[in-house]
C-alpha positions as CSV (number, residue, x, y, z in Angstrom):
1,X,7.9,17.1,27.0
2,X,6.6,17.2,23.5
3,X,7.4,14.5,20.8
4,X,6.8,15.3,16.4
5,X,6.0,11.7,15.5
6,X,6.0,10.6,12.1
7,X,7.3,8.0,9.8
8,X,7.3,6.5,5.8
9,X,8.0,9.1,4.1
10,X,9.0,7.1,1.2
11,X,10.7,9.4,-0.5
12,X,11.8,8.3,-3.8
13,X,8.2,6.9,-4.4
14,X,7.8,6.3,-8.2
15,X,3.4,6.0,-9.0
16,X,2.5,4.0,-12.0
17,X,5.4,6.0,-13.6
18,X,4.8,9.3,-12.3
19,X,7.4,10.7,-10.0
20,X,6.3,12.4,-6.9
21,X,9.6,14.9,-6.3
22,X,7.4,18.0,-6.1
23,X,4.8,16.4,-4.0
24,X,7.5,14.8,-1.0
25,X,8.9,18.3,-1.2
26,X,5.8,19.9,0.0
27,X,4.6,17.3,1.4
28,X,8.3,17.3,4.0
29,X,8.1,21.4,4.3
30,X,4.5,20.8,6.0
31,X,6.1,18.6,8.3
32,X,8.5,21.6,9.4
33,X,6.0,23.7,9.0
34,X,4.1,22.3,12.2
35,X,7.3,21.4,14.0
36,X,8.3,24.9,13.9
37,X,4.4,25.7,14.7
38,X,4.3,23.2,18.0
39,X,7.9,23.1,19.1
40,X,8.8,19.9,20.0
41,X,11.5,19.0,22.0
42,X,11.8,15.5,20.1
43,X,11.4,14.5,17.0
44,X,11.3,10.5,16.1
45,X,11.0,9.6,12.2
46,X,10.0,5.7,12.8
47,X,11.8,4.7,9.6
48,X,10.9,4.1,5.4
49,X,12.5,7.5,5.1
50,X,12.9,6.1,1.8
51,X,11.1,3.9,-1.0
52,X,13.9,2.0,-2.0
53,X,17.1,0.8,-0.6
54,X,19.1,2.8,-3.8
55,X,18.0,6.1,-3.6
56,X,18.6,8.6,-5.9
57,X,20.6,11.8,-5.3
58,X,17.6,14.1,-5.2
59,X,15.6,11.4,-2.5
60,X,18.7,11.7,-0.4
61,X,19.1,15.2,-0.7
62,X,15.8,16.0,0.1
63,X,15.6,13.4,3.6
64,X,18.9,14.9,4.6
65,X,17.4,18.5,4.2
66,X,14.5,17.8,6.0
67,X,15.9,15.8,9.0
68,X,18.4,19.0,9.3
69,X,15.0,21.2,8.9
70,X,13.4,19.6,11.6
71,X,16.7,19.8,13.9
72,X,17.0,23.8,13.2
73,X,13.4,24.0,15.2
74,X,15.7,23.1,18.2
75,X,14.3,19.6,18.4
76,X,16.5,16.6,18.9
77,X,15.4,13.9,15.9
78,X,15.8,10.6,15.8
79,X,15.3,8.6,12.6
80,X,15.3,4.8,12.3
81,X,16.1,2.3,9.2
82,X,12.7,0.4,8.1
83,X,12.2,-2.3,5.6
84,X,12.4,-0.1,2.5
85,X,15.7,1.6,3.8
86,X,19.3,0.4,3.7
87,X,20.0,0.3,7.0
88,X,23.9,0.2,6.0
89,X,24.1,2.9,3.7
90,X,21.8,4.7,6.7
91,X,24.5,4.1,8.9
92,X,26.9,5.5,6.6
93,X,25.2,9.0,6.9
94,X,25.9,8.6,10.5
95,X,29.4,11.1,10.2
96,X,27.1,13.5,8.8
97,X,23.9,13.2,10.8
98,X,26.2,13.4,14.2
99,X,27.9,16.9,12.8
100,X,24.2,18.0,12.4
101,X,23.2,16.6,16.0
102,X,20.7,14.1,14.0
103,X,20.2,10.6,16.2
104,X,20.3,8.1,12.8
105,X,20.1,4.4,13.3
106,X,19.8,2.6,10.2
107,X,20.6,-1.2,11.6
108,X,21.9,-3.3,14.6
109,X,25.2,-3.3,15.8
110,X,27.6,-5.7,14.3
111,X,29.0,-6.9,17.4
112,X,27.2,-9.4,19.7
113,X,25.9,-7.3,22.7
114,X,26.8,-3.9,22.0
115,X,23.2,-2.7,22.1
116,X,24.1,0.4,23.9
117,X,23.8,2.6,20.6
118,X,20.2,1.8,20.5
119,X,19.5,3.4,23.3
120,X,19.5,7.3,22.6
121,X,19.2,9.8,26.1
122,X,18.3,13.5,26.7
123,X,17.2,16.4,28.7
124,X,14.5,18.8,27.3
125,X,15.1,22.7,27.8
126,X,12.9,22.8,31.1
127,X,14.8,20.2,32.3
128,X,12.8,16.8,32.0
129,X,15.0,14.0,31.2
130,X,13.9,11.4,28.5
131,X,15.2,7.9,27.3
132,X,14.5,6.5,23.5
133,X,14.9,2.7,22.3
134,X,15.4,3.1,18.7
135,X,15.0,-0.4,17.0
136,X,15.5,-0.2,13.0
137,X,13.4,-2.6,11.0
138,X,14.7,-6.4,12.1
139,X,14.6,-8.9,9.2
140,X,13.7,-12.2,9.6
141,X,17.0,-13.5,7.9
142,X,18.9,-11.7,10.2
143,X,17.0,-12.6,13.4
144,X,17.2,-15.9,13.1
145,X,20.1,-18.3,11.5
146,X,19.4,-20.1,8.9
147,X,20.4,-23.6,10.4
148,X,16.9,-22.5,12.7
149,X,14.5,-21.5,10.0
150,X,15.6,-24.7,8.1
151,X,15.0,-26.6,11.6
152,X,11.6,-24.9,12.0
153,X,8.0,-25.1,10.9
154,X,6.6,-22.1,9.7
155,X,4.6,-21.3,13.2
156,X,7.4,-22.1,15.1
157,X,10.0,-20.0,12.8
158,X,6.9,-16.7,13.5
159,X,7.3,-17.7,16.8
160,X,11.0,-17.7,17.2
161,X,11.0,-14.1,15.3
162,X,8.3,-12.3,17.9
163,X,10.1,-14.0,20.5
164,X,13.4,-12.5,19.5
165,X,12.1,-9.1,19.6
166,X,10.4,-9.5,22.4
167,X,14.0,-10.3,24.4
168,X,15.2,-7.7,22.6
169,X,13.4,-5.0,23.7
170,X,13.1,-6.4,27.2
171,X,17.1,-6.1,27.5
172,X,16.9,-2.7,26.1
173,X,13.9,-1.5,28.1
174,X,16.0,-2.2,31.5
175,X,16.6,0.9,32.4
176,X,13.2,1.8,32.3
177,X,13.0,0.8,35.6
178,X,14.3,4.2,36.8
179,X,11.5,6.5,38.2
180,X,11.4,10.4,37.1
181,X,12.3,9.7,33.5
182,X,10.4,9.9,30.0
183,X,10.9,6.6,29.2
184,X,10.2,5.9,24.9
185,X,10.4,3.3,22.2
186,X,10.0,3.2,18.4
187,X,10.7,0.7,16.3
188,X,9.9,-0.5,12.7
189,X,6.9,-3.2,13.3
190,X,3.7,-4.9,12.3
191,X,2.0,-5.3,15.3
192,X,-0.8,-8.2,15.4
193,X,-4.4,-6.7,14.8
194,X,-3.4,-3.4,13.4
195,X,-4.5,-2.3,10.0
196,X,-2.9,-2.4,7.0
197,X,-2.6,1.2,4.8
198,X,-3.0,-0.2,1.5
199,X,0.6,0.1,0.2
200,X,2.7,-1.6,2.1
201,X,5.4,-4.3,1.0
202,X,3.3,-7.1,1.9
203,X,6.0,-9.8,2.3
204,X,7.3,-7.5,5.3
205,X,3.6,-7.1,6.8
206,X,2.5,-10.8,6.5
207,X,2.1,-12.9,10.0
208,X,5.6,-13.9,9.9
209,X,6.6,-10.6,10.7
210,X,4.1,-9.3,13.2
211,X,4.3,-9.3,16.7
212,X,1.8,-9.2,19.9
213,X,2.0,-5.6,21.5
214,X,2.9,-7.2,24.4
215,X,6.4,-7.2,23.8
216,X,6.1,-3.5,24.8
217,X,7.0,-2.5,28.0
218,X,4.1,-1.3,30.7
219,X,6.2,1.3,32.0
220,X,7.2,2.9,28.7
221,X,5.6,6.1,28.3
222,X,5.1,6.2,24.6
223,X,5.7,4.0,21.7
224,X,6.0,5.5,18.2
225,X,5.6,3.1,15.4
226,X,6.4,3.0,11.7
227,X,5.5,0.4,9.0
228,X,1.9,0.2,8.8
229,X,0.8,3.5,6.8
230,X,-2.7,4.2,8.5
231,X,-3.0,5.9,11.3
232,X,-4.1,3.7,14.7
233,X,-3.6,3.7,18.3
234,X,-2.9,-0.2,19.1
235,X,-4.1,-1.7,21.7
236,X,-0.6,-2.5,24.3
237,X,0.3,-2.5,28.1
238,X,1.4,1.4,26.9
239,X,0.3,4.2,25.1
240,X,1.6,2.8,21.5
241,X,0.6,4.3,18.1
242,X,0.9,4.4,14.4
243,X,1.8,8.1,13.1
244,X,0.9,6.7,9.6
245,X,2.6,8.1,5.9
246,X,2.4,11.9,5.7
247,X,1.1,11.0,2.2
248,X,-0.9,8.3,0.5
249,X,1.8,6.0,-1.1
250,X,-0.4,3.6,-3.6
251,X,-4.4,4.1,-4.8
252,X,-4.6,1.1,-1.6
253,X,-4.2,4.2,0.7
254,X,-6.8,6.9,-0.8
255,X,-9.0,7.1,2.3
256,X,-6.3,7.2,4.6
257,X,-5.8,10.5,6.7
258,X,-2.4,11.6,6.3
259,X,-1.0,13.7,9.3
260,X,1.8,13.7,11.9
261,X,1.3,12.9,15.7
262,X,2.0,15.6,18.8
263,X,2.3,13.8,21.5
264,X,2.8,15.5,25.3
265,X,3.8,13.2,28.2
266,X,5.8,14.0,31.3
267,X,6.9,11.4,33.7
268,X,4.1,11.0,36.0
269,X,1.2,12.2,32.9
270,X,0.0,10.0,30.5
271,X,0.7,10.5,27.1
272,X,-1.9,13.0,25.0
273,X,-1.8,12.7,21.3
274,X,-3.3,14.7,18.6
275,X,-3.3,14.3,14.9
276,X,-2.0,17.4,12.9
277,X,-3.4,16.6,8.9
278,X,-0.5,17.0,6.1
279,X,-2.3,18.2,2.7
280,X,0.2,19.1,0.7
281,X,0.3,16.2,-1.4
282,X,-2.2,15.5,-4.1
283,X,-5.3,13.0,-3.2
284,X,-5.5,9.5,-4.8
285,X,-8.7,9.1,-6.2
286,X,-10.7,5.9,-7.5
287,X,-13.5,6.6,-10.1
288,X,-15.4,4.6,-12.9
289,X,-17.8,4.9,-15.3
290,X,-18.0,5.5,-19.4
291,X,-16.3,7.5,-21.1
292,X,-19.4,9.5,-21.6
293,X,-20.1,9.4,-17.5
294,X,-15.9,10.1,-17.0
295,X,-16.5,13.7,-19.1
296,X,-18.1,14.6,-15.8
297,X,-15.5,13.8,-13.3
298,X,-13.9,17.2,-12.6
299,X,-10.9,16.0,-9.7
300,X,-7.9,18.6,-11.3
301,X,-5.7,18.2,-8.1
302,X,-5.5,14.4,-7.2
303,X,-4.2,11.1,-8.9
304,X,-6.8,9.1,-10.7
305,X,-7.4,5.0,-10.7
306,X,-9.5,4.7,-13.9
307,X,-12.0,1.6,-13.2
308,X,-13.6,1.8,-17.6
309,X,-17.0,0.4,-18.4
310,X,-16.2,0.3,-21.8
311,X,-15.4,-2.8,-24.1
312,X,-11.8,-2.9,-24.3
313,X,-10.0,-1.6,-27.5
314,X,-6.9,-0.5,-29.0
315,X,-6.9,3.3,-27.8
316,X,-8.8,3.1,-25.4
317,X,-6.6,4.2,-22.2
318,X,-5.3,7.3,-24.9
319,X,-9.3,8.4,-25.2
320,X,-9.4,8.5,-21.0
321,X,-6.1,10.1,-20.8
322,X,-7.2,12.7,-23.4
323,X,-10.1,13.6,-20.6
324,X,-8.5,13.0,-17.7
325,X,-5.1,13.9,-18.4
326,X,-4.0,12.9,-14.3
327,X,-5.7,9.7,-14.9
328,X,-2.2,7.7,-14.0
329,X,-3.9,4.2,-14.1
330,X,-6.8,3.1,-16.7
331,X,-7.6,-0.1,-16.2
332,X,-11.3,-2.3,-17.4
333,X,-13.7,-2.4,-14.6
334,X,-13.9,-6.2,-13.6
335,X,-17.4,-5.8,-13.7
336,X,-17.1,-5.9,-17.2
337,X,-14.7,-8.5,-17.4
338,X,-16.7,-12.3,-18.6
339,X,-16.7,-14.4,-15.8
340,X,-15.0,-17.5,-17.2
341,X,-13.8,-19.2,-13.8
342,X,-15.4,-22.3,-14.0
343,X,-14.2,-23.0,-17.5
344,X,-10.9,-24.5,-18.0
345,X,-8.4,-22.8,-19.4
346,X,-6.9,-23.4,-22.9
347,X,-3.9,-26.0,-23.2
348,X,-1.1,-24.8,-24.6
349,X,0.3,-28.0,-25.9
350,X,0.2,-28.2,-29.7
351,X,-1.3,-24.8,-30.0
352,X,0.0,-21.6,-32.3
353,X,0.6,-18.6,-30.8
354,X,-2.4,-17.1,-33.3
355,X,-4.5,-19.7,-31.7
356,X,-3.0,-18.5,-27.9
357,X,-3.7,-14.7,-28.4
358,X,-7.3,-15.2,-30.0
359,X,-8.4,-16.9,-27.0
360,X,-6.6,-14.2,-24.8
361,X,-8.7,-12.1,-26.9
362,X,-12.2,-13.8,-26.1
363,X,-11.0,-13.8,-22.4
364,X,-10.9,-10.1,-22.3
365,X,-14.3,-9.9,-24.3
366,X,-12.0,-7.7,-27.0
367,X,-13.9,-8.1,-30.8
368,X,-12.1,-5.2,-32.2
369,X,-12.0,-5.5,-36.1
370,X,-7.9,-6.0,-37.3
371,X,-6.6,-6.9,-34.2
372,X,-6.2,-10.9,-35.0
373,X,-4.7,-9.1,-38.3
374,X,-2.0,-7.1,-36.4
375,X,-1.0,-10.1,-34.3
376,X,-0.5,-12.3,-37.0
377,X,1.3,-9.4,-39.3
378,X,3.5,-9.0,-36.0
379,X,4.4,-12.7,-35.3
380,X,5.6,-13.3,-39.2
381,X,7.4,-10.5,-38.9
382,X,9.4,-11.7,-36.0
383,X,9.7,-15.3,-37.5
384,X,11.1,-14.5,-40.4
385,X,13.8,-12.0,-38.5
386,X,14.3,-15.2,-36.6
């Protein structure tokens, strides 16, 4: 059989103020695009379909367009809740997603021990019969009660949480015991040793969240992993990978390779992946310099992180915007920054706020003429309105 393998999407995704709408949509038509070129019999979306857990009616409209997309190829899909997603309001697509014969799993079962809806089974059109474990992103609050984590130290609470999953997927791996079967997994994880993308939500990637891959199961034949944006096979007791963002989220991610896994596996073959690039979206792109060295830069079609080796100024970010008008972050280049970590710094006991703001000023290394003037016009002006 043949599995489409991909996963945060974050759609939604808002950069430095610039919407990326046009991009996802582009970006989520390639992603057809090669299902409809490779013909999969599966398709697993391993969760962050979403930036945020209040997505707007165009983010929604869009996923929901896509996942029904990707089932029109003929492929059965499968799409999991990760920790941007609301796993609830997920879950209360599921009338729609079952009408469209779209496997959605957007959290755990409320009642104790009725995992069986986590475990998703099928039969490809040549007849090869396949099993999926589809954990959604777990949270740490919800894995463990609180009377536990208040109970714990911190390495034994990280412990208690990779141990929980690690039941988990054991109970829900049992039938993988049966020969003759495609047996899968994907969850919503940070695996120990894997690489970061960049952008992630760091308080969801830190070691209290990450797991040893050997809470995997030898005798699965593929897991497919979302969370992590870059693009890795992990070492595991099975084949296990990252399928990575289809598109770089944040500036963290600009020498990521964005693409999609293909992955073909049979029963008694191991699993073969490939990497199939996505383009569509616009590159994120890192440059510094002058302003006279910026006039050279000619990057029309990606997203610019402006590192300026300028002395900071009023107008300033305006003057690199007018020559790079995709330039969505200006910022000084620390470089040029005074290095002023081994002096204390100023109490503010006692001290005006025209006093405070000049010596912000001589900490940024910023000697523009009328800017003390334009502070202190400023303040009065609120006093007195005070």
């Amino acid at each position: 059989m043949r599995i489409l393998h991909t996963s945060d999407w974050h759609v939604g995704k808002v950069l430095k103020g610039r919407n990326r709408q046009d991009e996802h949509i582009k970006v989520l038509a390639q992603v057809v695009e090669i299902a409809q070129a490779e013909r999969p019999d599966l398709v697993i979306v391993a969760g962050d379909l979403y930036d945020t857990a209040a997505p707007t009616a165009d983010a929604t409209r869009l996923v929901t367009r896509a996942l029904s997309a990707l089932r029109k190829t003929g492929a059965r899909v499968v799409a999991i809740g990760g920790n941007h997603d609301n796993g609830a309001a997920l879950d209360a697509l599921r009338p729609w997603a079952d009408a469209a014969g779209i496997e959605l799993r957007g959290s755990y079962p409320k009642k104790k021990g009725d995992l069986s809806d986590l475990l998703i089974e099928g039969t490809t059109e040549s007849g090869e019969r396949w099993r999926l474990v589809a954990l959604p992103f777990l949270s740490q609050r919800y894995a463990i009660r609180a009377a536990e984590m208040y109970e714990l130290s911190a390495a034994e609470a990280n412990q208690t949480y990779a141990d929980l999953v690690a039941r988990l997927i054991a109970k829900l791996s049992e039938p993988f015991a049966e020969t003759g079967v495609v047996n899968l997994l994907t969850a919503h994880l940070t695996i120990v040793g894997a690489s970061t993308g960049g952008g992630e939500r760091e308080a969801h990637t830190i070691m209290g969240y990450a797991v040893p891959a050997t809470v995997f199961p030898p005798n699965a034949h593929y897991v497919a992993l979302g969370h992590l944006h870059r693009t890795q096979q992990i070492i595991s007791p099975c084949p296990t990978r990252y399928s990575g963002s289809p598109l770089a989220v944040d500036f963290g991610e600009e020498e990521n390779v964005c693409s999609v896994a293909i992955v073909d596996v049979s029963a008694d073959q191991a699993a073969r992946v490939r990497d199939v690039p996505v383009t569509s979206a616009l590159t994120l792109r890192t440059v510094r310099g002058t302003l006279e060295q910026l006039k050279t830069v000619n990057l029309p079609d990606a997203w610019l992180r402006v590192l300026i080796r300028e002395t900071p100024r009023p107008g300033l970010r305006e003057d690199v915007q007018e020559l790079l008008p995709n330039a969505l972050e200006v910022r000084i280049d620390p470089d040029m920054l005074p290095d002023r970590s081994g002096k204390r710094s100023a109490e503010r006991a006692g001290r005006s706020p025209r006093e405070l703001f000049g010596d912000y000023l001589d900490s940024r290394g910023n000697a523009e003429d009328g800017v003390r003037e334009l502070f202190d016009e400023l303040y009065d002006e609120v006093s007195s309105n005070q």
